[in-house]
Each structure stands twice: as C-alpha cells, then as structure tokens.
C-alpha positions as CSV (number, residue, x, y, z in Angstrom):
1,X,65.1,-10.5,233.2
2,X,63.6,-10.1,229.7
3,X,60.3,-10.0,228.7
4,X,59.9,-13.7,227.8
5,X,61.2,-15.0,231.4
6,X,58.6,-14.9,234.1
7,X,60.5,-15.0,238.0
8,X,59.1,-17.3,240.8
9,X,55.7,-16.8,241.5
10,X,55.7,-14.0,244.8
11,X,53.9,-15.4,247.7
12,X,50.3,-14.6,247.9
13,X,49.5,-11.1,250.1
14,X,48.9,-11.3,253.6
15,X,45.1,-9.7,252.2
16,X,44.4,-13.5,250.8
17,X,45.2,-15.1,254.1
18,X,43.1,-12.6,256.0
19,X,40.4,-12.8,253.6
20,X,40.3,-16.8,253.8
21,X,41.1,-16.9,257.7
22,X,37.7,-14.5,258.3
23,X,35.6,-15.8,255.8
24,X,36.8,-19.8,257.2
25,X,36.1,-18.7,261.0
26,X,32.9,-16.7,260.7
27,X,31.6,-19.6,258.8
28,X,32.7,-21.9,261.0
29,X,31.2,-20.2,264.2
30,X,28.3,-19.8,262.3
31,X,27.9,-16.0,262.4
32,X,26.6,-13.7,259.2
33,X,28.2,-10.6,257.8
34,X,26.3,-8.0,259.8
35,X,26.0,-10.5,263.2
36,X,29.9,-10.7,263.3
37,X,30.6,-6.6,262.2
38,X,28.3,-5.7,265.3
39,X,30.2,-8.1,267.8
40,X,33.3,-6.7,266.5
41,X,32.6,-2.9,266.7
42,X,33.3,-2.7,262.7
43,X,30.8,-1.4,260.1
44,X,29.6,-4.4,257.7
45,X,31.1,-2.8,254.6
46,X,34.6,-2.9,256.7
47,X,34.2,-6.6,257.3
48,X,32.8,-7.0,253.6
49,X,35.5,-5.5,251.8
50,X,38.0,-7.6,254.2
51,X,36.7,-10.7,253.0
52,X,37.0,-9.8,249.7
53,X,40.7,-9.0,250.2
54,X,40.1,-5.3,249.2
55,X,39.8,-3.8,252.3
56,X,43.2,-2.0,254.3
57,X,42.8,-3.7,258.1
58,X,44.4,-1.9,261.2
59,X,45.6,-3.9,263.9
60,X,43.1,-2.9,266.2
61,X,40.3,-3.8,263.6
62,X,41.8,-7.1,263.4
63,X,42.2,-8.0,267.1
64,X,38.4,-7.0,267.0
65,X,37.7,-9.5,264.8
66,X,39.4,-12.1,266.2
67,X,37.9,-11.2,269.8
68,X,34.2,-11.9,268.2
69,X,35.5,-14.8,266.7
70,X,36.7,-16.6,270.1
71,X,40.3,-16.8,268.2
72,X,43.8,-16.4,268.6
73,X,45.1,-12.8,266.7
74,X,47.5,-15.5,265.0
75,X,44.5,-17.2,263.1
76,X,43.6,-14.0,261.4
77,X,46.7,-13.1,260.2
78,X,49.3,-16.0,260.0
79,X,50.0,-17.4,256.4
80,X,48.2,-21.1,255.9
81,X,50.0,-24.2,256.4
82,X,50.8,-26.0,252.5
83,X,49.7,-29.0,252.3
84,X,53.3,-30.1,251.4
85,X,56.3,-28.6,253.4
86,X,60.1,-29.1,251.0
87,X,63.1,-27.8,252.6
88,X,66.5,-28.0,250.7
89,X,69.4,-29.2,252.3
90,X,71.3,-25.9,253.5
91,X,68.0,-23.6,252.8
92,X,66.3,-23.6,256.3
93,X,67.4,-20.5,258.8
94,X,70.0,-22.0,260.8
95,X,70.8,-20.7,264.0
96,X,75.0,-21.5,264.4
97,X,76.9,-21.9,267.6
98,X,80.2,-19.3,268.7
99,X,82.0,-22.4,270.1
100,X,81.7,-24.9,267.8
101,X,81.1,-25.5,263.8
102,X,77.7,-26.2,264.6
103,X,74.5,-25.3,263.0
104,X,70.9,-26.3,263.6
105,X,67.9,-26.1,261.4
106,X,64.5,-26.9,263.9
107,X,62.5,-28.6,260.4
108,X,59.3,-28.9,262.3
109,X,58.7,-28.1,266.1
110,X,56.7,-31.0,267.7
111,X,52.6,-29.9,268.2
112,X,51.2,-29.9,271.9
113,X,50.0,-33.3,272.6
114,X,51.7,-35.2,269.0
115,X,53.6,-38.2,269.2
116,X,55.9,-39.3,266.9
117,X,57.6,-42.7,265.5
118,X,61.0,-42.4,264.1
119,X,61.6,-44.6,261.7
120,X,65.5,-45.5,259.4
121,X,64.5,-45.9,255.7
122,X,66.8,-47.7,253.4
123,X,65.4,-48.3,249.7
124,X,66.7,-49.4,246.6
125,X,65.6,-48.4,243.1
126,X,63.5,-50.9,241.3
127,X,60.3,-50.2,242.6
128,X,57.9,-48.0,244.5
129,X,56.8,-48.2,248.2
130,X,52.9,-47.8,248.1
131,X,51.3,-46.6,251.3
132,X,48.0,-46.5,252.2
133,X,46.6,-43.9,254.5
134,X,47.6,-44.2,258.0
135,X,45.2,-42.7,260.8
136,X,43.7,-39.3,260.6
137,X,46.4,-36.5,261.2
138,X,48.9,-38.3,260.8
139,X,51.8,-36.2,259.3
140,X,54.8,-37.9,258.0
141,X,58.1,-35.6,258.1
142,X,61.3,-36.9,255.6
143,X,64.7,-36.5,255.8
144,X,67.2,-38.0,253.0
145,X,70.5,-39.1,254.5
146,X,72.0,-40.4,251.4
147,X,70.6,-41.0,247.5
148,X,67.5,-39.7,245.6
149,X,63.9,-40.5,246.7
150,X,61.0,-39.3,245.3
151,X,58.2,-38.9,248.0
152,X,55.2,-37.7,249.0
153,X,51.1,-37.9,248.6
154,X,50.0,-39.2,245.4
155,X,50.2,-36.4,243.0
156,X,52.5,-34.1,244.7
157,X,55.1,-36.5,245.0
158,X,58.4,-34.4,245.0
159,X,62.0,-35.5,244.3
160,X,64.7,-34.9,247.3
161,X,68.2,-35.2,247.9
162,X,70.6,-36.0,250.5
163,X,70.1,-33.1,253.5
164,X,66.4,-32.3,252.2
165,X,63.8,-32.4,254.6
166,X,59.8,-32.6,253.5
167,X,56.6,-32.5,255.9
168,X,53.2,-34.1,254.1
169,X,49.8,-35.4,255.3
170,X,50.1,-39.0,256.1
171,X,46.7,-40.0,256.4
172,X,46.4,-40.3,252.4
173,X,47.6,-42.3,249.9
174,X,51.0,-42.0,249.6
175,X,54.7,-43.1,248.1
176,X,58.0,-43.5,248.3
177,X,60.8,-44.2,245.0
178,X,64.6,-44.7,245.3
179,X,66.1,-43.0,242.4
180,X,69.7,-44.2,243.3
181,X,71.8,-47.6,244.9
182,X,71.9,-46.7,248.5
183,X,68.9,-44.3,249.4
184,X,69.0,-43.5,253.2
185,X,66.4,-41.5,255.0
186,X,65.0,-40.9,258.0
187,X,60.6,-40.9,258.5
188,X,58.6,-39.6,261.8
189,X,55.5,-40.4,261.8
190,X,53.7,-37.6,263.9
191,X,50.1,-38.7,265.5
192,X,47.5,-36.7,267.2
C-alpha cells in the first residue's frame, strides 16, 4: 500500500469497549470511582486508568469488576452492538454440511422473549417507502432475495444486493428504495 492509500479503518481495541462498558455500568448502578474500586478489591487508580482505556486488565481484575457491578463477565468485555448490522451475501461464517451442498449462515439468533413478524417485500423503483417508527425495540432484520434496495434508518440508509442481509433499529424513522425492476426481500420485524 503506498503512502497516499489509507486501509480499512481496524476495529476499535477491546480497551474502548471495556472502558465504555465500566464507565456505562458504574454509572448506571450509581456507584463512584472509589465506592466501586473497594467493592471490587481493586485500587482506585486501577479502576481509573481502566476507564480511561489506559490501564492493562487481568481476567481476574475484570471478573471483579463485574461481580461489584451485579453483571454478566460478558458485559465488560464483549464488543457493543452497531447500531446498524450489513452482512454481504457469502460474507457471514457459514457452517456447511458433509452430506449435502449445504451451508448455513445464523444472520441473527432470536433474543429470549422476542417475537418476530416475517414479512415478503416486493418493490419497484420509482419511489421510496417511508416508515415511521414502529414500537420501542423494535428491530427490523432485511434480506434481499432479488434486485437493489437501499434501506435502513434515516441517515444510515445503506444499499444491498441480492443475498445481503442487514439488522437496524425499527423503532425510528426509517426507509426503503428499489433501485431495480423486480426487488424481492424478505423483513422480520423482531418485538420485545
């Protein structure tokens, strides 16, 4: 690559999402600084530095952490759901079958206690399908079957292709824009 090309942004380090995850849950349960270092056994500067993403956590200082917290590990130290979820056709981990030529992709696994509405899109180009928001939590999850659409929230609408799959919040404005004859896709609309 030469100088004047700049490569895909790299994903941001696992010291962002821990930094964001403690800060996010000590506020939430209310605690200071020094109130949630003592429940967790840490010294303050420990906890300090984490939150600035500057600090080096163990596993064990982490599990401490989450312990005081009243949290799953998982919280702590799993990377932040986007706000908008695109998966190319043939770019998802597919797990493929010995017996058959068979491969599935799992695009989104079902939350406890969701129910979902499948719905069989067909659009034309000529205009676009404005959506207001639907009920709090509502996710809406995309799948183009044939054609071009261009979906999504207002603002971080995105343009998909037959086999691409995108997840996005449902309960804001939102649209939908055939960019070819014949556009096929297939919406579930997941409520909680």
């Amino acid at each position: 690559m030469d100088a004047g090309t700049s490569g895909p942004t790299p994903p941001r380090p696992p010291l962002d999402w821990i930094a964001g995850a403690l800060r996010r849950e000590r506020t939430r349960v209310g605690l200071s600084l020094s109130e949630l270092a003592k429940r967790a056994g840490i010294a303050k500067s420990t906890l300090s530095q984490l939150e600035a993403a500057s600090g080096n956590p163990s596993v064990e200082t982490l599990w401490a952490l989450a312990v005081a917290l009243g949290v799953p590990f998982s919280v702590l130290v799993e990377p932040p759901i986007p706000q908008v979820q695109v998966i190319r056709s043939g770019e998802g981990p597919a797990v493929r079958s010995e017996q058959a030529g068979y491969a599935a992709t799992l695009l989104s696994a079902s939350p406890t206690g969701a129910r979902r509405d499948l719905y069989d899109i067909r659009l034309e180009p000529g205009g676009v399908r404005d959506s207001e928001p639907h009920i709090p939590g509502t996710v809406e999850h995309l799948v183009v079957a044939a054609g071009r659409v261009k979906a999504g929230p207002h603002g971080a609408q995105e343009e998909l292709r037959a086999g691409d799959y995108m997840s996005y919040r449902g309960d804001v404005a939102h649209s939908y824009e055939a960019l070819e004859p014949g556009t096929k896709f297939v919406l579930i609309m997941q409520h909680v």
